[in-house]
PDB file of N, CA, C and O in Angstrom:
ATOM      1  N   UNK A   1    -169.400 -82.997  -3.132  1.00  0.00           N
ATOM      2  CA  UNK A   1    -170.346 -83.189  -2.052  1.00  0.00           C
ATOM      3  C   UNK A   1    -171.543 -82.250  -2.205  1.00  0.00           C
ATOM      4  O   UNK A   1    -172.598 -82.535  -1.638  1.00  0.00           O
ATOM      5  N   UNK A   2    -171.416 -81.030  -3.022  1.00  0.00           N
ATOM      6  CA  UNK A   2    -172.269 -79.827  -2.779  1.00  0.00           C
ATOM      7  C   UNK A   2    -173.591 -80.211  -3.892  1.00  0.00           C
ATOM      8  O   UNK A   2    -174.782 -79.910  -3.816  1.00  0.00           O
ATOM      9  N   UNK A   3    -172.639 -81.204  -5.207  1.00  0.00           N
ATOM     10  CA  UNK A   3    -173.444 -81.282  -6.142  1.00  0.00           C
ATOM     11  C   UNK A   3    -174.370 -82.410  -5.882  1.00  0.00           C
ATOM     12  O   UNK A   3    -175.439 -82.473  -6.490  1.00  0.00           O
ATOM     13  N   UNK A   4    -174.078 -83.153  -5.159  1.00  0.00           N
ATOM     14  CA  UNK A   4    -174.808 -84.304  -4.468  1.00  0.00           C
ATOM     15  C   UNK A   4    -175.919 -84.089  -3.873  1.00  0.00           C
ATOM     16  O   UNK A   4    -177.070 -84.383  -4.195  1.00  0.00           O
ATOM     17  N   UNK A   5    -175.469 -83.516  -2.914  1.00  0.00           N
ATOM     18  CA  UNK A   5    -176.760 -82.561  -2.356  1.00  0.00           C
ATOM     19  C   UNK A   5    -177.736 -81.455  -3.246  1.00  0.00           C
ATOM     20  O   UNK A   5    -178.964 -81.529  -3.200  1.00  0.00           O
ATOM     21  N   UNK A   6    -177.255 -80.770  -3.787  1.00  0.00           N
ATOM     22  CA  UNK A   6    -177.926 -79.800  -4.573  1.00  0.00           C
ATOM     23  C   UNK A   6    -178.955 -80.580  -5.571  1.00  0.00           C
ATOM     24  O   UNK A   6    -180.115 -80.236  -5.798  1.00  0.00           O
ATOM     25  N   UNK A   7    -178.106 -81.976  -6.247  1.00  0.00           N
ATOM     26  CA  UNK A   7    -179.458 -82.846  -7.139  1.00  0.00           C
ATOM     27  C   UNK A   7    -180.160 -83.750  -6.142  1.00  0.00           C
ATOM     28  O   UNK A   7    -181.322 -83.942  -6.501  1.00  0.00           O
ATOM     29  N   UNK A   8    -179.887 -84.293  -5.153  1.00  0.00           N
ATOM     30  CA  UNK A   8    -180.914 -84.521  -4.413  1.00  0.00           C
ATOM     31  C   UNK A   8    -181.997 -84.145  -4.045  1.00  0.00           C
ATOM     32  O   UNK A   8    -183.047 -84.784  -3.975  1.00  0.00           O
ATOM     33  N   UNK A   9    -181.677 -82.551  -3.665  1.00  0.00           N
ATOM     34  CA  UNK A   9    -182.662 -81.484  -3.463  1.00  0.00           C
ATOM     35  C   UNK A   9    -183.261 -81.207  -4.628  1.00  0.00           C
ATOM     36  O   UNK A   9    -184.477 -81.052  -4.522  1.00  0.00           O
ATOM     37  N   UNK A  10    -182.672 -81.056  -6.050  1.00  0.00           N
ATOM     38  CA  UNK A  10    -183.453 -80.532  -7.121  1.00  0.00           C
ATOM     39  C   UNK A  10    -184.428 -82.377  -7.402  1.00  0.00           C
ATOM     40  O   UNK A  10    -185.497 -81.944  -7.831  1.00  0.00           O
ATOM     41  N   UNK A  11    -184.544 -83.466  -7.392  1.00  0.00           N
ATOM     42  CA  UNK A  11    -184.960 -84.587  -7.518  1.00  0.00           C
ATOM     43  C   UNK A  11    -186.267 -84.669  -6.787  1.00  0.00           C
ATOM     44  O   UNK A  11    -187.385 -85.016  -7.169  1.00  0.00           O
ATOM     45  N   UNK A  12    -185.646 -84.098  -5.200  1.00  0.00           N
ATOM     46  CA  UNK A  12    -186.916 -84.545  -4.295  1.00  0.00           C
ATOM     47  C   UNK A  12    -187.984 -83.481  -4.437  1.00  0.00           C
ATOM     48  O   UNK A  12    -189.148 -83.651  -4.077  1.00  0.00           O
ATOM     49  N   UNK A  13    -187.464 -82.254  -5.042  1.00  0.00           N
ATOM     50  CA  UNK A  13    -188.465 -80.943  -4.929  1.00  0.00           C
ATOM     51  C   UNK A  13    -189.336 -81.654  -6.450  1.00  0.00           C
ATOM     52  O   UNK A  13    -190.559 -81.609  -6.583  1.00  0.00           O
ATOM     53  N   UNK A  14    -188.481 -82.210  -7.363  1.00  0.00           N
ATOM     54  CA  UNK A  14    -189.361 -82.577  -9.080  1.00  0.00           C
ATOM     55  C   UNK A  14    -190.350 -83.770  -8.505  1.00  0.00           C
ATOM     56  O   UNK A  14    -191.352 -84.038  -9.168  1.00  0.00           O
ATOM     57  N   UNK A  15    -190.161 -84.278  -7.642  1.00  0.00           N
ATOM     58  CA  UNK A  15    -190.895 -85.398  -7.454  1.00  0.00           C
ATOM     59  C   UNK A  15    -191.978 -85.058  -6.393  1.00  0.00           C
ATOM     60  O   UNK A  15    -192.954 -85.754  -6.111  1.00  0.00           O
ATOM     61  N   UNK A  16    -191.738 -84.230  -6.021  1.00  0.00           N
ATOM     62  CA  UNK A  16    -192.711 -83.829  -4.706  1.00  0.00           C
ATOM     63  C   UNK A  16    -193.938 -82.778  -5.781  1.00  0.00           C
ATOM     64  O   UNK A  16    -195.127 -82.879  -5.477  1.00  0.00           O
ATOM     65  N   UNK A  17    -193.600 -81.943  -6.837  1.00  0.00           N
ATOM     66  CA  UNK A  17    -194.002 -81.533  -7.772  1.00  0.00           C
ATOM     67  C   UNK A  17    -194.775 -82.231  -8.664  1.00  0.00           C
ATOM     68  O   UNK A  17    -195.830 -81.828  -9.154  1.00  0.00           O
ATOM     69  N   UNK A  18    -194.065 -83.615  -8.932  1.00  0.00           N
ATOM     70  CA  UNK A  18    -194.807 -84.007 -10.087  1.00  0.00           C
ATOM     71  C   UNK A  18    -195.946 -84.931  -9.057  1.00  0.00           C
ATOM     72  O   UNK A  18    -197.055 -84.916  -9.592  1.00  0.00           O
ATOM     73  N   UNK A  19    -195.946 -85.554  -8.009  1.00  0.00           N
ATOM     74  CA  UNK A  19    -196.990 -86.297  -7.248  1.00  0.00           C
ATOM     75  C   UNK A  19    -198.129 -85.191  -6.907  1.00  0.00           C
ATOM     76  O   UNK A  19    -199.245 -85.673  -7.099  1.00  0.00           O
ATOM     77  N   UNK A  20    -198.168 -83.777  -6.432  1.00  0.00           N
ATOM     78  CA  UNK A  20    -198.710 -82.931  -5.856  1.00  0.00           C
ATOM     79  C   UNK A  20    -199.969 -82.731  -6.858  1.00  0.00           C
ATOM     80  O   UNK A  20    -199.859 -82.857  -8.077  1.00  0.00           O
ATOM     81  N   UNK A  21    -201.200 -82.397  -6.188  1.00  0.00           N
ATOM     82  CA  UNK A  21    -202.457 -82.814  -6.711  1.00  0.00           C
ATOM     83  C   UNK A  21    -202.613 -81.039  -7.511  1.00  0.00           C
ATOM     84  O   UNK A  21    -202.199 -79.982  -7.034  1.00  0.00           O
ATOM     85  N   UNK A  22    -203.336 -81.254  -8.806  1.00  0.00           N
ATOM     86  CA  UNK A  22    -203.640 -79.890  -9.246  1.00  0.00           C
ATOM     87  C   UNK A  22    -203.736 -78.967  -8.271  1.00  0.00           C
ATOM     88  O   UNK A  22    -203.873 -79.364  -7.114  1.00  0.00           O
ATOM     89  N   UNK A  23    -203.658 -77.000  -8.673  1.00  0.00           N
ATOM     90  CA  UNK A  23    -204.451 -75.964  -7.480  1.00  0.00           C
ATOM     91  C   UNK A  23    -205.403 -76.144  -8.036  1.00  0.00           C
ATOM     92  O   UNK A  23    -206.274 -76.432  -7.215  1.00  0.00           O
ATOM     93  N   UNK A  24    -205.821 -76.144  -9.144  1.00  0.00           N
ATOM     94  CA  UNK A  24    -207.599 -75.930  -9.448  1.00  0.00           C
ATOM     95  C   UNK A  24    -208.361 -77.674  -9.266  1.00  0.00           C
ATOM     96  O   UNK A  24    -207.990 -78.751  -9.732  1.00  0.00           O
ATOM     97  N   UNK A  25    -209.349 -77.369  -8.526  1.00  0.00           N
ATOM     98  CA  UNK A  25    -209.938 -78.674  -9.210  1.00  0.00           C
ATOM     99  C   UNK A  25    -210.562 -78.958 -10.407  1.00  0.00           C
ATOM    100  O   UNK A  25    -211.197 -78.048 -10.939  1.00  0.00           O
ATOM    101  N   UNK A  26    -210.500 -80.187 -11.006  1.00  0.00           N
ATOM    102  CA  UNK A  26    -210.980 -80.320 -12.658  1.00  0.00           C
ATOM    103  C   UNK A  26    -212.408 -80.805 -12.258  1.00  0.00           C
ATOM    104  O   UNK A  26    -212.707 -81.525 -11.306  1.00  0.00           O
ATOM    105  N   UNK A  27    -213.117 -80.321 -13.078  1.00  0.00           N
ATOM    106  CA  UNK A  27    -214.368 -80.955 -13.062  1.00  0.00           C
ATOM    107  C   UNK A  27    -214.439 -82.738 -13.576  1.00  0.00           C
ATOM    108  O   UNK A  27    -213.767 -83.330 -14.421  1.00  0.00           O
ATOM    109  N   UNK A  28    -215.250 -83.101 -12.910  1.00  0.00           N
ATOM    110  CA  UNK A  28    -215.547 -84.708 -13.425  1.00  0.00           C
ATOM    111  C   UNK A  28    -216.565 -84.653 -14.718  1.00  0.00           C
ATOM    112  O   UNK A  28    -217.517 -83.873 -14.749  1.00  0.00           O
ATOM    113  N   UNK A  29    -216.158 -85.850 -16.106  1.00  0.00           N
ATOM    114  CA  UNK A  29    -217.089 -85.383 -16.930  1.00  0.00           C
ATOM    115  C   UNK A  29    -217.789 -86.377 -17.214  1.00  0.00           C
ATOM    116  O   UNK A  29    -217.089 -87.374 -17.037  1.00  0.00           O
ATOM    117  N   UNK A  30    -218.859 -86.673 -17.583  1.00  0.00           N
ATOM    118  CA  UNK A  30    -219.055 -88.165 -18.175  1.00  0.00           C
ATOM    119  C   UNK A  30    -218.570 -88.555 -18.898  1.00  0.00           C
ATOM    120  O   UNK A  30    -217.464 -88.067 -19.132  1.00  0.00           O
ATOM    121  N   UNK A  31    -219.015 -89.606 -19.682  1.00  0.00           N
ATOM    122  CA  UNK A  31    -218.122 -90.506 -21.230  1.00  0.00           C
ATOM    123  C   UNK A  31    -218.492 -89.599 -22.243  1.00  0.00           C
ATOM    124  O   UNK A  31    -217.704 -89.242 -23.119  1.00  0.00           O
ATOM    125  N   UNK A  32    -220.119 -89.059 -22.126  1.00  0.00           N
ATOM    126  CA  UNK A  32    -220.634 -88.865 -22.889  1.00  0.00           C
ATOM    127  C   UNK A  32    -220.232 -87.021 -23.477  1.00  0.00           C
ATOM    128  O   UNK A  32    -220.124 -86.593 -24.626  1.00  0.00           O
ATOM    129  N   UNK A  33    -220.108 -86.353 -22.245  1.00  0.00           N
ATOM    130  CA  UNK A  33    -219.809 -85.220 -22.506  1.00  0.00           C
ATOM    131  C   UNK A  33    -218.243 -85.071 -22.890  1.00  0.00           C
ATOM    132  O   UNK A  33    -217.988 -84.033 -23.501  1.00  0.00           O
ATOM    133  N   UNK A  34    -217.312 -85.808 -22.672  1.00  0.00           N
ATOM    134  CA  UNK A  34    -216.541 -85.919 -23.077  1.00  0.00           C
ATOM    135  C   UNK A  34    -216.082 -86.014 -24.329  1.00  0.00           C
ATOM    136  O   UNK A  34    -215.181 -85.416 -24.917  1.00  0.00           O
ATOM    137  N   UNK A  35    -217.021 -87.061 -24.734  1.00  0.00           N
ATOM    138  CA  UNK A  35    -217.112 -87.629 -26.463  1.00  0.00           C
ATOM    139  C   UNK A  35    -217.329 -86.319 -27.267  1.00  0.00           C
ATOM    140  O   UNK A  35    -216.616 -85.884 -28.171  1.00  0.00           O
ATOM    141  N   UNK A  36    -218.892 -85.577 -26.555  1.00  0.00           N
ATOM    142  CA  UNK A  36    -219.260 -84.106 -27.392  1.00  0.00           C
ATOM    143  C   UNK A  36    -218.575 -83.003 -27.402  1.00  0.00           C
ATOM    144  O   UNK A  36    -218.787 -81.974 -28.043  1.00  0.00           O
ATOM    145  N   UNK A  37    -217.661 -83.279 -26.593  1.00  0.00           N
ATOM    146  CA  UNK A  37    -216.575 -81.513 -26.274  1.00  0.00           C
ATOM    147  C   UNK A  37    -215.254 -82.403 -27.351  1.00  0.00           C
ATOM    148  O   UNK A  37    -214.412 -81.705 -27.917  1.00  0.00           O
ATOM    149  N   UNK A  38    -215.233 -83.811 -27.502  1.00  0.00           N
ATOM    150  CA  UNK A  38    -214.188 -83.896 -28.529  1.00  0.00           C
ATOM    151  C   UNK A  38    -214.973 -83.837 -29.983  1.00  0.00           C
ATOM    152  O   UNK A  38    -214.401 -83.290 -30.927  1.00  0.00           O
ATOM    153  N   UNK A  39    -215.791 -84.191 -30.088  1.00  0.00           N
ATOM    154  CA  UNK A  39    -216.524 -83.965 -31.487  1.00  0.00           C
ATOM    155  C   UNK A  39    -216.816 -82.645 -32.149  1.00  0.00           C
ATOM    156  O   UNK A  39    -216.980 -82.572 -33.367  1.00  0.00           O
ATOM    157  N   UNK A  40    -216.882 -81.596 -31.344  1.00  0.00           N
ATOM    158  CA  UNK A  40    -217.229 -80.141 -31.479  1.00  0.00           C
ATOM    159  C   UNK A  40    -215.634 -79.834 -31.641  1.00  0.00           C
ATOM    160  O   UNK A  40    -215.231 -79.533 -32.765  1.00  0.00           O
ATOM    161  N   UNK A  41    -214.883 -79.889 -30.751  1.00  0.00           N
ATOM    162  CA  UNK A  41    -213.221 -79.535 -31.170  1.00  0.00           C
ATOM    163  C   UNK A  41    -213.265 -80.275 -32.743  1.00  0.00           C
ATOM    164  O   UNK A  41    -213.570 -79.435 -33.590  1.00  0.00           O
ATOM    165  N   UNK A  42    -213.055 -81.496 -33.257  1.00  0.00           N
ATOM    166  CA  UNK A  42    -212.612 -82.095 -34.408  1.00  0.00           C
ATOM    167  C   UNK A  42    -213.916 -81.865 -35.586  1.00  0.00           C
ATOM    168  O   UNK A  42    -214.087 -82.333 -36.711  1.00  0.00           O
ATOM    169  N   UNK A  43    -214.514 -81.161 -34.954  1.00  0.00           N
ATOM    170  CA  UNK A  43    -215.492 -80.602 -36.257  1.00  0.00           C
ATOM    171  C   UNK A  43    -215.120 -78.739 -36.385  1.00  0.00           C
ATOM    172  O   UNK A  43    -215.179 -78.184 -37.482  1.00  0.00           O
ATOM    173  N   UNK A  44    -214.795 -78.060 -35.252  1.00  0.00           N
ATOM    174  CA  UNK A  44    -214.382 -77.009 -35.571  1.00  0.00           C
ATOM    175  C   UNK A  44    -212.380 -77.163 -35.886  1.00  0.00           C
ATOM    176  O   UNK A  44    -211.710 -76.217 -36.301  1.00  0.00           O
ATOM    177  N   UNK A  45    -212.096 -77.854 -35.724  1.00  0.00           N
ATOM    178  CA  UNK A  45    -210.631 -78.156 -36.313  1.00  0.00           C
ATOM    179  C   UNK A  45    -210.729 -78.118 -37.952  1.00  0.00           C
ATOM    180  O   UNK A  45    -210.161 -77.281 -38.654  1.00  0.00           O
ATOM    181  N   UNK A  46    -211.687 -79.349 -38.496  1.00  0.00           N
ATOM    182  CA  UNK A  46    -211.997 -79.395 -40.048  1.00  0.00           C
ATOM    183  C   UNK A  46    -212.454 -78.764 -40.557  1.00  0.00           C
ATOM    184  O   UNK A  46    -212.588 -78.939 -41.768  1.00  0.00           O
ATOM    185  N   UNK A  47    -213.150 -77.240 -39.680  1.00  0.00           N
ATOM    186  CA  UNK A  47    -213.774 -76.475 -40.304  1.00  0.00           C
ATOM    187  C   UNK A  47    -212.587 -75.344 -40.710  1.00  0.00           C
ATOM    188  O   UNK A  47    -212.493 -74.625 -41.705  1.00  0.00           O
ATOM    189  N   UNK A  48    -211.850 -75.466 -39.702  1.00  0.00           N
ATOM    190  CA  UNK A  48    -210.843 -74.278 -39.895  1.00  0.00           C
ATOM    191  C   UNK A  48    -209.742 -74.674 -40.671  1.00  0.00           C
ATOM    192  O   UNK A  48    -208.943 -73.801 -41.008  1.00  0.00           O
ATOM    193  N   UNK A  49    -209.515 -76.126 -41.098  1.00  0.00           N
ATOM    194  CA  UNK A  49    -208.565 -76.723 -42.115  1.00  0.00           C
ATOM    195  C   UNK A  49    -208.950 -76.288 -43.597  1.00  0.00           C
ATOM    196  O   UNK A  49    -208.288 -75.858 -44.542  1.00  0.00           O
ATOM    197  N   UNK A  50    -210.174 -76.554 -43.425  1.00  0.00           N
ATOM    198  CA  UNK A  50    -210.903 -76.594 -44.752  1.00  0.00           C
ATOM    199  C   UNK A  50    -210.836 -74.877 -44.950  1.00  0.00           C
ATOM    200  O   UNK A  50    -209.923 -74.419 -45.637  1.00  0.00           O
ATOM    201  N   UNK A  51    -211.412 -74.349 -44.588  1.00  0.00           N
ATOM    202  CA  UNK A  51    -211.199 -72.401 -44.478  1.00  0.00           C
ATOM    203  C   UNK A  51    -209.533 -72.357 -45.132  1.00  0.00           C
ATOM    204  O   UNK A  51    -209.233 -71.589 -46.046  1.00  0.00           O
ATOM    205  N   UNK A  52    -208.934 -72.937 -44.745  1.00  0.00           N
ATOM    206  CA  UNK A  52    -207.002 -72.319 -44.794  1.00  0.00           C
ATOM    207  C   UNK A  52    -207.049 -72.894 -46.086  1.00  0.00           C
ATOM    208  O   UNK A  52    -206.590 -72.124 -46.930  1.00  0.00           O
ATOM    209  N   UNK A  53    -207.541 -74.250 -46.655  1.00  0.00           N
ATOM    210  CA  UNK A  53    -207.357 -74.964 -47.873  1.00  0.00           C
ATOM    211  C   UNK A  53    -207.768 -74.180 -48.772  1.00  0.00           C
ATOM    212  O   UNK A  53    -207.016 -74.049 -49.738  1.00  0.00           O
ATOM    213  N   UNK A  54    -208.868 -73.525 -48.769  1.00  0.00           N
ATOM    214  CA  UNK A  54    -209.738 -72.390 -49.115  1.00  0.00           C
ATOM    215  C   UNK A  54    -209.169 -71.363 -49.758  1.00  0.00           C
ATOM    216  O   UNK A  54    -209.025 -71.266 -50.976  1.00  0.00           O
ATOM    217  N   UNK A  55    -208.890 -70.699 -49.045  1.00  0.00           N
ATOM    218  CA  UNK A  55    -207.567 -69.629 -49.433  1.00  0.00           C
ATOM    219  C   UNK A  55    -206.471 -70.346 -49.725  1.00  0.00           C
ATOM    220  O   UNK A  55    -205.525 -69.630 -50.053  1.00  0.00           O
ATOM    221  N   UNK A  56    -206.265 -71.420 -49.725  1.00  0.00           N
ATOM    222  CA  UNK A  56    -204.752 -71.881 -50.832  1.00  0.00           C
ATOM    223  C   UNK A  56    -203.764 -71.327 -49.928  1.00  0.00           C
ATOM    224  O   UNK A  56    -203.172 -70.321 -50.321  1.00  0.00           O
ATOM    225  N   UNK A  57    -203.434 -71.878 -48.602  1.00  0.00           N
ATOM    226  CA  UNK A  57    -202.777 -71.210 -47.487  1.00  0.00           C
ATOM    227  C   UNK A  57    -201.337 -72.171 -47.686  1.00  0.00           C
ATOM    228  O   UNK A  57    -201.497 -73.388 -47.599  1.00  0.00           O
ATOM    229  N   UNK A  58    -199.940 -71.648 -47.952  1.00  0.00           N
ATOM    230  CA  UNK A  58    -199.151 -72.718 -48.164  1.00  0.00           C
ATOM    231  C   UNK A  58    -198.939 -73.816 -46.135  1.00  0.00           C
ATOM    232  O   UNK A  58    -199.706 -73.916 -45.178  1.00  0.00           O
ATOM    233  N   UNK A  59    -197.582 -74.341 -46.400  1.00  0.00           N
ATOM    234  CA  UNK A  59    -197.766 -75.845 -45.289  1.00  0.00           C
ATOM    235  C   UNK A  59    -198.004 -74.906 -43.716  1.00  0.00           C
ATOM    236  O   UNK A  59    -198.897 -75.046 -42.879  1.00  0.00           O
ATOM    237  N   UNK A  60    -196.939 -74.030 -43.731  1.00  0.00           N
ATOM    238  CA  UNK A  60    -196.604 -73.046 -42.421  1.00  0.00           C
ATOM    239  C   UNK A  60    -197.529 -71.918 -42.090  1.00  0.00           C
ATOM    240  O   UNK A  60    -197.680 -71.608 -40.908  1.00  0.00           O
ATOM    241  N   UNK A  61    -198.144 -71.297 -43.016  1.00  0.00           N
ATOM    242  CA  UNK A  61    -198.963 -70.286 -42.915  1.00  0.00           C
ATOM    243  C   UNK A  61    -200.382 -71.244 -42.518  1.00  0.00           C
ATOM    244  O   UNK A  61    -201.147 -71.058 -41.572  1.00  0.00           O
ATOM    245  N   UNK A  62    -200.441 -72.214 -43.472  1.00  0.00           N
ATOM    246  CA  UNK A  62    -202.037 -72.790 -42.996  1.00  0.00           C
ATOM    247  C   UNK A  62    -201.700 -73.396 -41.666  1.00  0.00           C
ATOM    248  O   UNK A  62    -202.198 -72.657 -40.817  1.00  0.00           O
ATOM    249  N   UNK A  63    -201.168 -74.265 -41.173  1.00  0.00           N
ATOM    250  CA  UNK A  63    -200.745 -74.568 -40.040  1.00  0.00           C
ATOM    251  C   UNK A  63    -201.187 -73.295 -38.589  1.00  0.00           C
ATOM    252  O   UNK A  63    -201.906 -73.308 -37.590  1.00  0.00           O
ATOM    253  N   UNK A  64    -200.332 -72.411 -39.209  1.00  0.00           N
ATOM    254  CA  UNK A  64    -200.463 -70.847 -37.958  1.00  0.00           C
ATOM    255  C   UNK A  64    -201.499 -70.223 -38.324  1.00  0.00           C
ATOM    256  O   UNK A  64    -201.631 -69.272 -37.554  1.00  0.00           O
ATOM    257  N   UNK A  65    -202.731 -70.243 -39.473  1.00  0.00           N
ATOM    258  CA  UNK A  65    -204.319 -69.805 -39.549  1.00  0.00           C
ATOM    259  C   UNK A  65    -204.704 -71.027 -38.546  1.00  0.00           C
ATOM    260  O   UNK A  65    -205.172 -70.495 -37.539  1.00  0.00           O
ATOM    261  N   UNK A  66    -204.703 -72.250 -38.416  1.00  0.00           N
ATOM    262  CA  UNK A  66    -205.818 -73.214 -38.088  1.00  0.00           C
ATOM    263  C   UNK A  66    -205.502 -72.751 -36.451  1.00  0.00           C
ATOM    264  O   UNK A  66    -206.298 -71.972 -35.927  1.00  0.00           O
ATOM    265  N   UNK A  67    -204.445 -73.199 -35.748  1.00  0.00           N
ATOM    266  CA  UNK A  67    -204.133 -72.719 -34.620  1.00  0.00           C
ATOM    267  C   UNK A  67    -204.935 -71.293 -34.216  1.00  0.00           C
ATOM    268  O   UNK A  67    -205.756 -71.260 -33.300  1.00  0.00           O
ATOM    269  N   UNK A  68    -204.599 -70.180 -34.990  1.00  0.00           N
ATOM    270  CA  UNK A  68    -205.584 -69.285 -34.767  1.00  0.00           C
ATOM    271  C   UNK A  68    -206.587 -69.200 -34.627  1.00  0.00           C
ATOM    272  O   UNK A  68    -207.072 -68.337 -33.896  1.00  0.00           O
ATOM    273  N   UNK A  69    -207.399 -70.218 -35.388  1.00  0.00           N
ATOM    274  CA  UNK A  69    -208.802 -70.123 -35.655  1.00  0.00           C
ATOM    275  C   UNK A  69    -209.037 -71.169 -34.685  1.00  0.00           C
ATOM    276  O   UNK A  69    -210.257 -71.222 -34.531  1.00  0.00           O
ATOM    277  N   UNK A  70    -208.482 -71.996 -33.983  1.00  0.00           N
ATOM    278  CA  UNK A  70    -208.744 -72.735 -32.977  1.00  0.00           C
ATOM    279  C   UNK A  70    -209.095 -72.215 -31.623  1.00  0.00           C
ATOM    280  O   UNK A  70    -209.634 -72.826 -30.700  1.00  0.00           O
ATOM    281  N   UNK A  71    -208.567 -70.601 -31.687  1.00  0.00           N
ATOM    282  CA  UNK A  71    -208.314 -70.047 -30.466  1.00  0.00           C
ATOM    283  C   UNK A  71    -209.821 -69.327 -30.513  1.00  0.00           C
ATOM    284  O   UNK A  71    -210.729 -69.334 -29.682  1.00  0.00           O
ATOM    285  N   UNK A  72    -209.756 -68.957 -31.294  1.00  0.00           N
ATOM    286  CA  UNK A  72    -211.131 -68.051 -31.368  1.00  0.00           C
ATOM    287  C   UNK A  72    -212.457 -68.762 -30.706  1.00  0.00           C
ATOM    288  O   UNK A  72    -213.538 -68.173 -30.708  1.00  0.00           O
TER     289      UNK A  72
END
């Protein structure tokens, strides 16, 4: 009976969670700025692929440079 209740409660709290609107609000973007904040990511992505290829970075190490260099 206890566990019944207890996933009910854990169900209605995940669902009340997952419907509940962000705390921050997101900004609205256009199509267009959208397109340019993904084009600038996938041009600094290939830039930092190409850098790791560069140095001859093996599969795992180049992998954990690009991530890095993503952050920057």
């Amino acid at each position: 009976m206890l566990r019944i209740i207890f996933l009910s409660v854990v169900v209605s709290v995940g669902v009340s969670a997952a419907t509940a609107e962000p705390l921050s609000p997101v900004s609205k973007k256009s199509p267009g700025e959208i397109a340019a904040a993904s084009r600038l990511l996938a041009e600094k992505q290939e830039s930092c692929r190409l850098e790791a290829k560069r140095q001859k970075l093996t599969l795992f190490k180049r992998r954990s440079f690009v991530r890095k260099c993503m952050k920057e």
